[in-house]
Residue frames as qw, qx, qy, qz and C-alpha x, y, z in Angstrom:
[[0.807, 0.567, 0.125, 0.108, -34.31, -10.61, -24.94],
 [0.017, -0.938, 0.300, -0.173, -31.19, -8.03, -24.44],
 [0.498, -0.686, 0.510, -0.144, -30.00, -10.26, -22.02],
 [0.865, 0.343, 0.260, -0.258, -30.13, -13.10, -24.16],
 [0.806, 0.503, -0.060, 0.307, -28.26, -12.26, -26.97],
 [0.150, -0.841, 0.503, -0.135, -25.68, -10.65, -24.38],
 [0.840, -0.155, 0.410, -0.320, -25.53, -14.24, -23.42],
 [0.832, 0.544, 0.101, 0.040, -24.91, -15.39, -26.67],
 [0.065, 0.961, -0.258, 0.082, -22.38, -13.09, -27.15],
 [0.354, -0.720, 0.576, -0.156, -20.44, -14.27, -24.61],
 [0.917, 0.109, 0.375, -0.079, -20.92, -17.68, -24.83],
 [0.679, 0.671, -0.062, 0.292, -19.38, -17.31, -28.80],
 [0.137, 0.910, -0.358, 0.156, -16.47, -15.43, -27.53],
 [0.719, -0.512, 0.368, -0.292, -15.85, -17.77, -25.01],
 [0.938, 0.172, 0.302, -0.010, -15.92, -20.79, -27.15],
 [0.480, 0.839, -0.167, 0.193, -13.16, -18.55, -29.24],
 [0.470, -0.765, 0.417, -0.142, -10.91, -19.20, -26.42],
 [0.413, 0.316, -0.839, 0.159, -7.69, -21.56, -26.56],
 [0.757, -0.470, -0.397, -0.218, -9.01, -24.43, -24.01],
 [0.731, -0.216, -0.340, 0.551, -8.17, -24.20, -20.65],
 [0.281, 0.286, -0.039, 0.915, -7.63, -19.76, -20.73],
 [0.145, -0.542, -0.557, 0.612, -8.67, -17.79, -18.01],
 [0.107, 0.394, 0.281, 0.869, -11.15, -14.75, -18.45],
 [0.094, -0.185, -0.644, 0.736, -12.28, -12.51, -16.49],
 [0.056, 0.765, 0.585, -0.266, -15.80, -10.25, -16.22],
 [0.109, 0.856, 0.079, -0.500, -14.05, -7.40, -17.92],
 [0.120, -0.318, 0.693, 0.636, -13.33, -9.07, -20.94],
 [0.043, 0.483, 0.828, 0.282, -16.75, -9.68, -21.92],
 [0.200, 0.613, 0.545, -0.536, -18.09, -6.24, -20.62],
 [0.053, -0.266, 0.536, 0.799, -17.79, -5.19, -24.68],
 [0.027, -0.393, -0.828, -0.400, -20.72, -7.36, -25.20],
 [0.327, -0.688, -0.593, -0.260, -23.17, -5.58, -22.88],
 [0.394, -0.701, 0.078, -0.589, -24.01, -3.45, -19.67],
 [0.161, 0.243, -0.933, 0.213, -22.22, -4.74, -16.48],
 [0.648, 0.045, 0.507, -0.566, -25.59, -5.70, -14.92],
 [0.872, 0.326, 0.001, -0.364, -26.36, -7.81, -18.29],
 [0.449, 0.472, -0.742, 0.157, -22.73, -9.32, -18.24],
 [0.106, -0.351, 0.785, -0.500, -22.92, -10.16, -14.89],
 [0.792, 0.071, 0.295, -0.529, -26.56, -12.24, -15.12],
 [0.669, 0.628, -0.380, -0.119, -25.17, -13.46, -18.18],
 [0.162, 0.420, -0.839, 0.306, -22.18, -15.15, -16.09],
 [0.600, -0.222, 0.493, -0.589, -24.60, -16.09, -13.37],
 [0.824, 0.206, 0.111, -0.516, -26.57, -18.20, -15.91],
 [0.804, 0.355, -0.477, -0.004, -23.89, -19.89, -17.92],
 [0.027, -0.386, 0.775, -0.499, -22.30, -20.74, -14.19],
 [0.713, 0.135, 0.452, -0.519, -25.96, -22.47, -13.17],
 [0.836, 0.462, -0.181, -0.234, -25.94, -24.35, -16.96],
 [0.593, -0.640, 0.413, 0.261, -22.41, -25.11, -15.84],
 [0.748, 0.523, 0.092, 0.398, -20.87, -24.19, -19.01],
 [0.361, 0.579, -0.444, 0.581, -18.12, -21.92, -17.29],
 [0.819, -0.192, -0.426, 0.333, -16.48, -22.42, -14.20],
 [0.076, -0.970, 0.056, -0.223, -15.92, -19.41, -11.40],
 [0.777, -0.137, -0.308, 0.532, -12.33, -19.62, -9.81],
 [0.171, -0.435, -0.443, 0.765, -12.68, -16.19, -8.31],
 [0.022, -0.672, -0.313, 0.671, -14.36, -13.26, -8.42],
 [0.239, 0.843, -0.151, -0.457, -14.79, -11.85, -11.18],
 [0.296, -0.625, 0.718, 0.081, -12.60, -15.05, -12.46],
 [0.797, 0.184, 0.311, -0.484, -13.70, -17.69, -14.91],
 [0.362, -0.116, 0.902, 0.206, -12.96, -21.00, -16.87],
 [0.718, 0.035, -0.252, -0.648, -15.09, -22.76, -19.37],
 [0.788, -0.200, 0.550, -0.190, -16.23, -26.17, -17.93],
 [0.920, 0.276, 0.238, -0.145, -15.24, -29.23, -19.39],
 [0.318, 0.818, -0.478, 0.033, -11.60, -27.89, -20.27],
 [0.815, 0.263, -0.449, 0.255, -8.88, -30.91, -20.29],
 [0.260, 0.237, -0.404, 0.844, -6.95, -28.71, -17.41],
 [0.463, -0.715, -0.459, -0.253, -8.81, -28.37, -13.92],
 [0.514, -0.691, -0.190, 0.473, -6.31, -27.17, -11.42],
 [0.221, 0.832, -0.013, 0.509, -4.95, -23.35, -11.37],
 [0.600, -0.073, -0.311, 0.733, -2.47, -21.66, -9.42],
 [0.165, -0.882, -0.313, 0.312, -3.37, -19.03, -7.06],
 [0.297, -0.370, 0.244, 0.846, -0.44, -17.05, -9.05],
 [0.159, 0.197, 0.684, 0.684, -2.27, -17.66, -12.42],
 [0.019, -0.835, -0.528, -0.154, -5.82, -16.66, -11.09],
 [0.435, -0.713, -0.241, 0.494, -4.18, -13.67, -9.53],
 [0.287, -0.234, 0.466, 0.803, -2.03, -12.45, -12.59],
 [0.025, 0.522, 0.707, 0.477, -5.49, -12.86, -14.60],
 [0.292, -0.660, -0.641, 0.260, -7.11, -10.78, -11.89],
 [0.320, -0.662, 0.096, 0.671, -4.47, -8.03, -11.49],
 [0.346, 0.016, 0.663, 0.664, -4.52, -7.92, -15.62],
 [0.164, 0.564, 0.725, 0.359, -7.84, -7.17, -15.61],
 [0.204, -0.942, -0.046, 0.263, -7.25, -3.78, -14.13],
 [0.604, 0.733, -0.154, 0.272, -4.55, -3.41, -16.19],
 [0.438, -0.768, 0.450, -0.127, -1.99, -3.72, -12.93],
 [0.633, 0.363, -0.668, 0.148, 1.18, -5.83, -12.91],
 [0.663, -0.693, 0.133, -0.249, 2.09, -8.38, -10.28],
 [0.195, -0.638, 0.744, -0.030, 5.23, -9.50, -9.20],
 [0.879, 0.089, -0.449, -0.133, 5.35, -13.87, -10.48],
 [0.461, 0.036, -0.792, 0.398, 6.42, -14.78, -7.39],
 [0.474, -0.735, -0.465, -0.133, 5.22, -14.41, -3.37],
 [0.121, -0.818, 0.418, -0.376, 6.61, -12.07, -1.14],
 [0.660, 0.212, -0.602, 0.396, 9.90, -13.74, 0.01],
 [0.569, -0.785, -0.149, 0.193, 10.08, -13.74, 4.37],
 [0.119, 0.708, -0.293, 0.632, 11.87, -10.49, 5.31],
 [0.703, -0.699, 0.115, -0.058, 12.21, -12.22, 9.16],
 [0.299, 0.790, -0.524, 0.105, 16.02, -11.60, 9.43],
 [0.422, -0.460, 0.754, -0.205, 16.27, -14.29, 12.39],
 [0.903, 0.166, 0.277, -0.284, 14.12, -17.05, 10.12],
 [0.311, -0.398, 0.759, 0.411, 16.11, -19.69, 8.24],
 [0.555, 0.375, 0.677, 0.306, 13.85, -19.05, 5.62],
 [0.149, -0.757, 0.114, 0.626, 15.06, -15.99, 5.39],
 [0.154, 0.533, -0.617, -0.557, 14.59, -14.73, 1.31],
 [0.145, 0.210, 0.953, 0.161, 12.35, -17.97, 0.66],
 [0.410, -0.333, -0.315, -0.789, 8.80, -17.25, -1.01],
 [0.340, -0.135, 0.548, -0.752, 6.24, -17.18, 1.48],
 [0.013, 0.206, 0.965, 0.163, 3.01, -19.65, 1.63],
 [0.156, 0.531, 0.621, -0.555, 0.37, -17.09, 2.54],
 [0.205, 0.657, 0.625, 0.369, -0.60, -15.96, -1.49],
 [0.023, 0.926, 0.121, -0.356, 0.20, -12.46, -0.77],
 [0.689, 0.361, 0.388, 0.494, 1.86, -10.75, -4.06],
 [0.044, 0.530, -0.077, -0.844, 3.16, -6.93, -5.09],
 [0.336, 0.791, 0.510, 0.044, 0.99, -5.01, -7.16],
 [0.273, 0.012, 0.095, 0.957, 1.76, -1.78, -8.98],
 [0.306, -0.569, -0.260, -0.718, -1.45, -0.25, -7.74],
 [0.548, -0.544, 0.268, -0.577, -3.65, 0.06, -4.26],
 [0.078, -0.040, 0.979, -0.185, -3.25, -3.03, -1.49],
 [0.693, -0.047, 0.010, -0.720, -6.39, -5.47, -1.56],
 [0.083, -0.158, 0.983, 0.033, -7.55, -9.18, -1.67],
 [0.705, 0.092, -0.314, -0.630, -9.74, -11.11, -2.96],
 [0.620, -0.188, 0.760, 0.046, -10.38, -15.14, -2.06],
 [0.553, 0.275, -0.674, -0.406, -9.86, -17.97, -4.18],
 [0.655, -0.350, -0.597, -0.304, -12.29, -20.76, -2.45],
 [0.691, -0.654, -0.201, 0.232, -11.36, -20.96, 1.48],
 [0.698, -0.305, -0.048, 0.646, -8.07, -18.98, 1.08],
 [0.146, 0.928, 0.291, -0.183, -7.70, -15.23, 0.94],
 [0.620, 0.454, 0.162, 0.619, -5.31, -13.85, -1.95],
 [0.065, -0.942, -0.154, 0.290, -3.93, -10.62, -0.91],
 [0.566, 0.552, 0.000, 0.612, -2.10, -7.70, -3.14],
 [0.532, -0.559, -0.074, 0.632, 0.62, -5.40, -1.69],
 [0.193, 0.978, -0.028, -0.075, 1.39, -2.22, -2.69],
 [0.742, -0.222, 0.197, 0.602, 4.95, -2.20, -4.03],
 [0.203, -0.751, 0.186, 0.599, 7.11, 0.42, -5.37],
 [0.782, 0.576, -0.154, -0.182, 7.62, 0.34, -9.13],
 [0.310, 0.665, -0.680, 0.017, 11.54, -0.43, -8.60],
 [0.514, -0.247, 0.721, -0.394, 10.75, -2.88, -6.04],
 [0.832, 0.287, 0.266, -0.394, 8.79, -4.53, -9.06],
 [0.431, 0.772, -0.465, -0.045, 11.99, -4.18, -11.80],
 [0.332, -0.395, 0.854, -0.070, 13.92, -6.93, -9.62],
 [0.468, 0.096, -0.767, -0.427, 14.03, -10.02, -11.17],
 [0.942, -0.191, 0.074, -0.265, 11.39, -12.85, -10.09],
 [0.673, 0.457, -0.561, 0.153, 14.93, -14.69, -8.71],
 [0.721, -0.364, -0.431, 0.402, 16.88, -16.02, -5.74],
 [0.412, 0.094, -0.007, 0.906, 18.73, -12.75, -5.87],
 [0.121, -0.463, -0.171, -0.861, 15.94, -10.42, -6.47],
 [0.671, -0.558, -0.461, -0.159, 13.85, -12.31, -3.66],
 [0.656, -0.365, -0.376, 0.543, 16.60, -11.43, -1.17],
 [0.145, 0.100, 0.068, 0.982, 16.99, -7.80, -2.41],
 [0.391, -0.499, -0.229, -0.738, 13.39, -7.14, -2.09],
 [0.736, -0.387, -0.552, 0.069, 13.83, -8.95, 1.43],
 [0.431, -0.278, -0.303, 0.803, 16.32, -6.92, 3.10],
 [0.064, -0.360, -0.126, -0.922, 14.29, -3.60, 1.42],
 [0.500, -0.542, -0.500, -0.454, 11.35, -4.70, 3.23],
 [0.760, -0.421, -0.451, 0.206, 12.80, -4.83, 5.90],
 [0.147, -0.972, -0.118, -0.142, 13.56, -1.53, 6.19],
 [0.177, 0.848, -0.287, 0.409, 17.08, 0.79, 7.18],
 [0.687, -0.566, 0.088, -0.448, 16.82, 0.02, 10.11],
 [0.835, -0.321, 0.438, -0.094, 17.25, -3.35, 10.57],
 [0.889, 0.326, 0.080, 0.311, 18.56, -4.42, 7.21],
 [0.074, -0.890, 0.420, 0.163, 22.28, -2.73, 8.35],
 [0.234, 0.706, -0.667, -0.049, 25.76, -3.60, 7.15],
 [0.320, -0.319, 0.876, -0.171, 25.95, -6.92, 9.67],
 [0.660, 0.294, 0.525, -0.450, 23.09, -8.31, 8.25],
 [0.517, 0.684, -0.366, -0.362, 24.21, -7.90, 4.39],
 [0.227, 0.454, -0.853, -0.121, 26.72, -10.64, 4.58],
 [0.440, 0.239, 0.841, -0.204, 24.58, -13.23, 6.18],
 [0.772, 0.481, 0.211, -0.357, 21.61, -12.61, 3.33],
 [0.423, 0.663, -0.550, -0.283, 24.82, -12.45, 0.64],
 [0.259, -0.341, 0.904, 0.012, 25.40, -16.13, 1.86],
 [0.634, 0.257, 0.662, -0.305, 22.34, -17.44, 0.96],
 [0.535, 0.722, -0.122, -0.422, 23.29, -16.74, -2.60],
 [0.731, -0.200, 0.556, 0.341, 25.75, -18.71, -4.99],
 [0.601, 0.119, 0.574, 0.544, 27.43, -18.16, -8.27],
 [0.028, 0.580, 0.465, 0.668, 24.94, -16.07, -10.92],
 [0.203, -0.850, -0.459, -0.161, 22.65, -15.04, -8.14],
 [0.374, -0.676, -0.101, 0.627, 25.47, -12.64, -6.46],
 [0.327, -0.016, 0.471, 0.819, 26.32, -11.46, -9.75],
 [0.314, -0.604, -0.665, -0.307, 22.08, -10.93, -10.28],
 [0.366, -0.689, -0.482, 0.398, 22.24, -9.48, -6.88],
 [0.233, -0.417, 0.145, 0.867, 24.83, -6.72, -7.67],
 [0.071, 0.370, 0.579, 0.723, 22.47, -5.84, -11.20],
 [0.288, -0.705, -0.634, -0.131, 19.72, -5.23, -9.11],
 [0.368, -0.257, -0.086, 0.889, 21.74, -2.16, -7.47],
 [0.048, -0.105, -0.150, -0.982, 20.21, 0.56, -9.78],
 [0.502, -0.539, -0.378, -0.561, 16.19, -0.31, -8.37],
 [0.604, 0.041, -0.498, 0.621, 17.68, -0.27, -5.24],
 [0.158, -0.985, 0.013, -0.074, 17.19, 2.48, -2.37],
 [0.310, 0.806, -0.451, 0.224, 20.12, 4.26, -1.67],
 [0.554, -0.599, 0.433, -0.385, 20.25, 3.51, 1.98],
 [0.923, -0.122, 0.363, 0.033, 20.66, -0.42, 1.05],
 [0.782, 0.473, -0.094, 0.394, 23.13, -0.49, -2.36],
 [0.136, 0.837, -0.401, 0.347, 25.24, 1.79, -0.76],
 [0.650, -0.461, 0.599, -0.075, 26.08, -1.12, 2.03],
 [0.973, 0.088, 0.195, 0.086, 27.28, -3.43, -0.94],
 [0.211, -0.910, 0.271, 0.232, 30.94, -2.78, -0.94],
 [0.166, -0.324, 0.695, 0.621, 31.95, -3.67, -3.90],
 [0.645, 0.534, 0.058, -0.543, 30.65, -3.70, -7.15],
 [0.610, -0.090, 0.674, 0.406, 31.48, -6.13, -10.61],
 [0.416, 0.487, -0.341, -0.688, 31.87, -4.57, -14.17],
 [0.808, 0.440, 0.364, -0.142, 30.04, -6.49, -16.39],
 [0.466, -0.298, 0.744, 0.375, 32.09, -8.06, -18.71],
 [0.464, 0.294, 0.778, 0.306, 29.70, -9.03, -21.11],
 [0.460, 0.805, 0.353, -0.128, 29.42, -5.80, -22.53],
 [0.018, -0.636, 0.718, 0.284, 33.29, -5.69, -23.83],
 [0.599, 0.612, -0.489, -0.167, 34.00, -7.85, -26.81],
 [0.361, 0.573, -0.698, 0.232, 37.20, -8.26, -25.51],
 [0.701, -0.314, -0.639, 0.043, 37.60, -11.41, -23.12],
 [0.285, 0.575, -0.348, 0.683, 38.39, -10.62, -19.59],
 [0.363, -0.478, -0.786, 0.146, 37.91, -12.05, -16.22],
 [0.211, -0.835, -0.441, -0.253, 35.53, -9.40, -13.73],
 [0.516, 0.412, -0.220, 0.718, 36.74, -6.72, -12.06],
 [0.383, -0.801, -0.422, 0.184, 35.96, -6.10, -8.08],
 [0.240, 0.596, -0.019, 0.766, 36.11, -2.93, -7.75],
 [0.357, -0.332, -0.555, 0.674, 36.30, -1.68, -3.64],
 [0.141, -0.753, -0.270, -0.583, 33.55, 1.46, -3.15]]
């Protein structure tokens, strides 16, 4: 009976949804015990009135909108632990590739908590541990290349390298690049050898000003 009106519960909350909104298993565990949440899914998955798209991951059937993005089920995923993930994939940190600073295809994403994965039908979703500053870059061309050469460690990302990634930029995104300086490690801002004063926090007009470090 218990289970039932857990059932119910859900169900109602569900139906309270905008059409088409992801929710996960720990947004319904309010109604019940997770053992009675989790039958409770089982059943209304078998009736096929909601729709699993991972783990712990769920749709309601019958919703105008049938395809999801492995970002979107992921961002729902990582949300439901209260963790943030980077909106984008980890950009390739291979310094010889000539997709060098391009997002990757393999669905692997920083996290501001523990590495892990999870699948999403045949393909296997994995989170990265990232630094918090490493997260603070924008989700840009720029930030993708800054969080490329970090990954890529002291080492290898040296001085000769810098100007080749700085090519793959244009216009805003070098200007973007140089913002991204203060979530930076040292070891890497300190190879960009020259800096630009923001302008746009003077009034007064005035074209930018390279300054030599």
């Amino acid at each position: 009976m218990a289970r039932g009106i857990v059932c119910s519960m859900i169900k109602r909350y569900i139906n309270l949804l905008p059409e088409g909104q992801i929710f996960t298993t720990r947004d319904v565990l309010q109604f019940g015990m997770r053992a009675a949440v989790d039958k409770a899914l089982q059943r209304l998955i078998f009736k096929d009135f909601i729709v699993r798209l991972a783990r712990g991951v769920f749709v309601k059937e019958g919703s105008r909108r049938t395809i999801y993005s492995d970002l979107e089920i992921a961002h729902a995923k990582a949300a439901a632990f209260g963790r943030r993930i980077l909106l984008a994939p980890i950009a390739v940190a291979d310094p010889d590739s000539r997709n060098f600073g391009e997002p990757t295809c393999n669905q692997t994403f920083y996290i501001d908590g523990h590495t892990s994965s999870f699948k999403i039908g045949d393909r296997t979703i994995t989170f990265k541990h990232s630094a918090p500053r490493k997260l603070r870059m924008t989700s840009t061309r720029s930030g993708e290349v800054a969080r490329a050469l970090w990954t890529l460690g002291h080492r290898v990302a040296d001085d000769r390298l810098l100007p080749k990634a700085n090519l793959l930029l244009r216009g805003d995104d070098r200007f973007e690049f140089r913002k991204n300086i203060r979530w930076m490690p040292a070891w890497l801002s300190d190879q960009i050898k020259f800096r630009i004063w923001d302008w746009h926090y003077d009034k007064r007009p005035r074209t930018p000003l390279c300054v030599a470090i």
